[in-house]
C-alpha positions in Angstrom: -15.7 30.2 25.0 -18.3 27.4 24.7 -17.1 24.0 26.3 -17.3 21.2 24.1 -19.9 18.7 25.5 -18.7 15.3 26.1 -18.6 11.7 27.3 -17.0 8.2 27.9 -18.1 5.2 26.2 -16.4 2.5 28.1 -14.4 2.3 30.9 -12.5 -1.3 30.0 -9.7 -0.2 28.0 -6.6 0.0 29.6 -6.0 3.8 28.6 -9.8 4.9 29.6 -8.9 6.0 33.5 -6.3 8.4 32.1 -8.1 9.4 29.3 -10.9 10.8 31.6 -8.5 12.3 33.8 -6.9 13.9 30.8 -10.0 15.4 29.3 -11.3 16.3 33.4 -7.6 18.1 33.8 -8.8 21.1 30.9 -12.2 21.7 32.4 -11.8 24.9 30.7 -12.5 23.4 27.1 -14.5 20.5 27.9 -17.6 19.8 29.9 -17.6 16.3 31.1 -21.3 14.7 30.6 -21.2 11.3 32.0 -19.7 7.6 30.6 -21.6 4.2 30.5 -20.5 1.1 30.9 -22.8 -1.8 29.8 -20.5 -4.5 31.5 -20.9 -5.1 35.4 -17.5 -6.5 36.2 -15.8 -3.3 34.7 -18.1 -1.3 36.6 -17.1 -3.4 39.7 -13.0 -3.3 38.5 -13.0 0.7 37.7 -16.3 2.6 38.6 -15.2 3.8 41.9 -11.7 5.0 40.5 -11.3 8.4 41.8 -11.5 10.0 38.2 -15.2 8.7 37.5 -16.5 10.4 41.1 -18.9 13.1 40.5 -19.3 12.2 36.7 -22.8 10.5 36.4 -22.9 6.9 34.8 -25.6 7.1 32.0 -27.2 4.9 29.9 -25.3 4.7 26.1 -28.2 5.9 24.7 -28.5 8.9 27.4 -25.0 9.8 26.6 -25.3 9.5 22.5 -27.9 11.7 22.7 -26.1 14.5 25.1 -22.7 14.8 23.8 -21.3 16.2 21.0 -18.0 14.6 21.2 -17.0 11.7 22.7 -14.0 9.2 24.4 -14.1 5.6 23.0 -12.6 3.7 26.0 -14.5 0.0 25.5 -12.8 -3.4 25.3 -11.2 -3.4 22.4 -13.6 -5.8 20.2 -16.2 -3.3 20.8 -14.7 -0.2 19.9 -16.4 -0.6 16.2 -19.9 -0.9 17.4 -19.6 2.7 19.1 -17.7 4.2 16.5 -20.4 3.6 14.4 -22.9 4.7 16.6 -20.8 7.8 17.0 -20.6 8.2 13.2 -24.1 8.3 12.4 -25.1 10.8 15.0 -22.3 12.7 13.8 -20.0 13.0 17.0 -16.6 13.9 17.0 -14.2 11.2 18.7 -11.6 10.0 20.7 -11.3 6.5 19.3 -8.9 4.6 21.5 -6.5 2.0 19.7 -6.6 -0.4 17.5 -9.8 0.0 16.8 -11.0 -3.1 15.1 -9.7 -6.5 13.0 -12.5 -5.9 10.9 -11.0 -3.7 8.1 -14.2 -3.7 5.6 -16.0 -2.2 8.5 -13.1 0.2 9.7 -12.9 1.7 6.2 -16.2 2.2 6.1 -16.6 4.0 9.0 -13.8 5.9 8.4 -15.1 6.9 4.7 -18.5 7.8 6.3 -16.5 10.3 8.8 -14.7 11.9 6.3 -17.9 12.4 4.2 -19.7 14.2 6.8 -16.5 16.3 8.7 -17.2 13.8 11.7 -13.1 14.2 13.5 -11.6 10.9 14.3 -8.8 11.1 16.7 -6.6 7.7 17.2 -5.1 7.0 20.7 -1.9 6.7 19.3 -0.3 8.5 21.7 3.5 8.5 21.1 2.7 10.9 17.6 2.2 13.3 20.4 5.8 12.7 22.0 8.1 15.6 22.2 10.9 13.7 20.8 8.9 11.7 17.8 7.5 15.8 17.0 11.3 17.0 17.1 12.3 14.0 14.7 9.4 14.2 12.7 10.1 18.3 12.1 13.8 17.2 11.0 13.0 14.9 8.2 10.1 17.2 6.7 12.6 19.9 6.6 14.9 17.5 5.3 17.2 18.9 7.1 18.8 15.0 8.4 18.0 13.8 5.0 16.0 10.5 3.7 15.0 8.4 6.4 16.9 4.7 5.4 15.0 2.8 8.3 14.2 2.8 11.8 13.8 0.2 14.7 11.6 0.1 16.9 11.1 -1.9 20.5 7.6 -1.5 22.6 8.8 -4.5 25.4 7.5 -5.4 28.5 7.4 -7.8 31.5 3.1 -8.9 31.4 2.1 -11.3 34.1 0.5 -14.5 33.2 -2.8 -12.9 33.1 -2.2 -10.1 30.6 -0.4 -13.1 28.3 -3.6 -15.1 28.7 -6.1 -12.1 27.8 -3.9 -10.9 24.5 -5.8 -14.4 23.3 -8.3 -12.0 22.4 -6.3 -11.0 19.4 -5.2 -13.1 16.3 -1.8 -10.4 16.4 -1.1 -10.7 19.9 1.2 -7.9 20.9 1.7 -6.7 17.7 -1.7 -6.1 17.8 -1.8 -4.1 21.0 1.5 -2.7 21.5 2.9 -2.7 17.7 -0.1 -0.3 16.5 1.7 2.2 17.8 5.5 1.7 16.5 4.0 1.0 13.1 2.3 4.4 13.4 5.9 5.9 13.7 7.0 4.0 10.8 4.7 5.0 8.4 4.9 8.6 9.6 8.8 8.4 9.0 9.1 6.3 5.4 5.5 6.0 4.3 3.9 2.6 3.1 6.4 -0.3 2.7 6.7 -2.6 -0.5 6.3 -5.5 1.5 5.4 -6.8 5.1 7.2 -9.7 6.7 5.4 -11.0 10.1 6.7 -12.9 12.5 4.4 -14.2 15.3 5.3 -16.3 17.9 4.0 -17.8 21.2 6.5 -18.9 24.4 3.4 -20.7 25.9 4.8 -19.0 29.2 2.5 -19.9 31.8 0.2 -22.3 29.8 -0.9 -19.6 28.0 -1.3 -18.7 23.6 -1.1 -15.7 22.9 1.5 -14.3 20.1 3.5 -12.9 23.0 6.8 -12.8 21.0 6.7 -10.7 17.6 8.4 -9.0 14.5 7.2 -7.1 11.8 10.1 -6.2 9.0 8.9 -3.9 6.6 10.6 -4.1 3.4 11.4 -0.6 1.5 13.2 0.4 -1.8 17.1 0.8 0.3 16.4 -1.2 3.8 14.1 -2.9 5.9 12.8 -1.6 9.1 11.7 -3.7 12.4 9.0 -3.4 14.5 9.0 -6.0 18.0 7.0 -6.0 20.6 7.3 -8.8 23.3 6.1 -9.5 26.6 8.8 -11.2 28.8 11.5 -8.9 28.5 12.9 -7.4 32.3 12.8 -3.6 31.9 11.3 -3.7 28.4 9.6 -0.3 29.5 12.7 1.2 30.1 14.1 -0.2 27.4 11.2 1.1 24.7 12.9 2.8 21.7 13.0 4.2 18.6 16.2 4.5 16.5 15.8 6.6 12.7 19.2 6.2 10.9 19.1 8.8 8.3 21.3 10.0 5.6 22.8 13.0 8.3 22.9 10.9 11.2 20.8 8.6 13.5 18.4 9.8 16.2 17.6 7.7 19.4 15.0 7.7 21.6 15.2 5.7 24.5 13.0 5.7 27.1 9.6 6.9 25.2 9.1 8.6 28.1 9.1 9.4 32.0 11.3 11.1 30.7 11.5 10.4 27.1 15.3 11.2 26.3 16.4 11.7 22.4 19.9 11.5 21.3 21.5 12.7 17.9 24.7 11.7 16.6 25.6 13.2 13.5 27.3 11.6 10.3 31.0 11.7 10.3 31.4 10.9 14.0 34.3 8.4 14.6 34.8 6.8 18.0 35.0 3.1 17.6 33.0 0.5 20.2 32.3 3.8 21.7 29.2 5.5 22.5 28.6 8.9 21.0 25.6 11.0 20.8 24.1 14.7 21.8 21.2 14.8 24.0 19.0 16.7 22.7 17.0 19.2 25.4 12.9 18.3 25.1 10.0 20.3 25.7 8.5 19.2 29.5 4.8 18.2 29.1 2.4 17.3 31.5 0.2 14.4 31.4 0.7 11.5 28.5 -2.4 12.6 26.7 -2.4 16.0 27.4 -1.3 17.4 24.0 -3.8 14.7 21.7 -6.8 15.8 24.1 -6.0 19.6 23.6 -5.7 19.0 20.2 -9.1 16.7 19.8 -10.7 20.1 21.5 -8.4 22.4 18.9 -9.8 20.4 16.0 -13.5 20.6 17.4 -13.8 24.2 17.5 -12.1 24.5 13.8 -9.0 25.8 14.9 -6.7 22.8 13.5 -6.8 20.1 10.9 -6.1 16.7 11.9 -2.6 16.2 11.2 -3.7 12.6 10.6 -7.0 12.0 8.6 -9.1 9.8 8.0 -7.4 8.5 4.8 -4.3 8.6 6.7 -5.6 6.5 9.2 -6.9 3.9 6.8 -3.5 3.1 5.5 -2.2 2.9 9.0 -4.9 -0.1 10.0 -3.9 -1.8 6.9 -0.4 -1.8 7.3 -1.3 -3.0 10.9 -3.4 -6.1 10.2 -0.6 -7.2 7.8 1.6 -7.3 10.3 -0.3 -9.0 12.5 -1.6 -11.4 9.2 -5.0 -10.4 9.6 -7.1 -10.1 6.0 
């Protein structure tokens, strides 16, 4: 079997070191090229990490013209440029997340993809999660019944310095962190009639970033919530995701290391008590071992993207209205 040929653009996103060791872990279906990095101080920060020795740093240009698939691991703001790069030559992707406040351009590049079979893999990584996969096989079978609304909670304890550099982003932590949650959401009850957004700023530490947020998303029987924050003590531990559906209500809490779900079905009666199943998971390995198996799966023709371009469209809208981005 062929290994697919690719490379790292970028090295400054916070998911790019484990993204490379991810894609280095299966050297069975992917042969590592090289990455580039145009921007000294990340190269300074991250280019002796252990998972970047004895893969050659390139020029962009070097790599784009070598690779037939690549990682998208930039800051942030600059994921677009390489996208479209990417695009053009007609390289399949790993585009890291969110990918852009520039929607026009997002679309576009997304509609340009589609036209020409380019595959366009989001970093979204908790679709990959055993326990979101186990929920999100229930309420397709409709086995649990409608979904009435979930709530979410991506929390964390940032230092001043990760407050100050979310000052990047007009949607703060929504932007960053919320991407993901609102992923989940729209997987689980589709579009929402209307999107409430809450941003707010402690100032912690001198600094302004919207370090404090809500999204409510209105639909046809109940709202759902999204909020992400970033002074919260054990807010990683405390990262959850509750579906409350016609049968019952899952829980997932942690997302992971180890993710735990819990199940407690309709009809249950214990009051100011506690009751739920836990629900036995799948072990994986790595957090982006299943999404980079899959982005070689896809590749070779083997799978569809579960989530397409069109799909993924809908999903950056709905996340630049809740971080009231035009």
């Amino acid at each position: 079997m062929k290994k697919i040929r690719i490379g790292q653009i970028g090295i400054g996103h916070n998911h790019g070191e484990e993204k490379m060791r991810a894609v280095r872990k299966y050297d069975d279906l992917f042969e590592v090229v090289g990455w580039c990095e145009e921007d000294e101080e990340w190269v300074k920060k991250r280019g002796n990490l252990d998972v970047y020795q004895g893969v050659p740093r390139m020029s962009r240009e070097e790599l784009l013209n070598s690779c037939e698939a690549m990682v998208i691991e930039t800051d942030v703001w600059r994921m677009m440029e390489a996208a479209r790069q990417c695009v053009d030559r007609g390289i399949h992707m790993h585009l890291d997340k969110p990918a852009g406040e520039d929607f026009d351009e997002y679309r576009r590049i997304m509609l340009d993809a589609k036209a020409s079979g380019t595959i366009v893999q989001l970093g979204y990584m908790y679709r990959h999660n055993p326990a979101v996969q186990y929920i999100l096989e229930k309420v397709r079978s409709g086995k649990v019944g409608e979904v009435l609304m979930v709530h979410t909670e991506m929390n964390t304890e940032h230092g001043a310095a990760f407050r100050k550099w979310l000052e990047h982003y007009q949607g703060g932590d929504m932007y960053i962190f919320g991407s993901h949650l609102l992923d989940l959401v729209l997987l689980l009850q589709g579009e929402p009639l209307a999107v409430h957004s809450f941003l707010d700023k402690t100032h912690f530490d001198g600094n302004d970033s919207y370090d404090s947020t809500l999204a409510v998303l209105q639909y046809p029987k109940a709202t759902s919530t999204v909020r992400v924050t970033s002074f919260e003590a054990n807010g990683y531990g405390r990262r959850q995701l509750v579906v409350v559906c016609e049968g019952g209500t899952f829980e997932v809490k942690p997302f992971e290391r180890p993710t735990r779900l819990f199940w407690t079905p309709k009809g249950e009666r214990s009051a100011y008590a506690y009751v739920a199943d836990e629900i036995e998971l799948p072990e994986i390995g790595g957090r982006y071992d299943t999404q980079i198996q899959d982005l070689a799966a896809m590749i070779r023709g083997e799978k569809p993207n579960p989530f397409d371009w069109d799909y993924e469209i809908r999903l950056h809208r709905l996340i630049l209205d809740a971080c009231r981005i035009k």
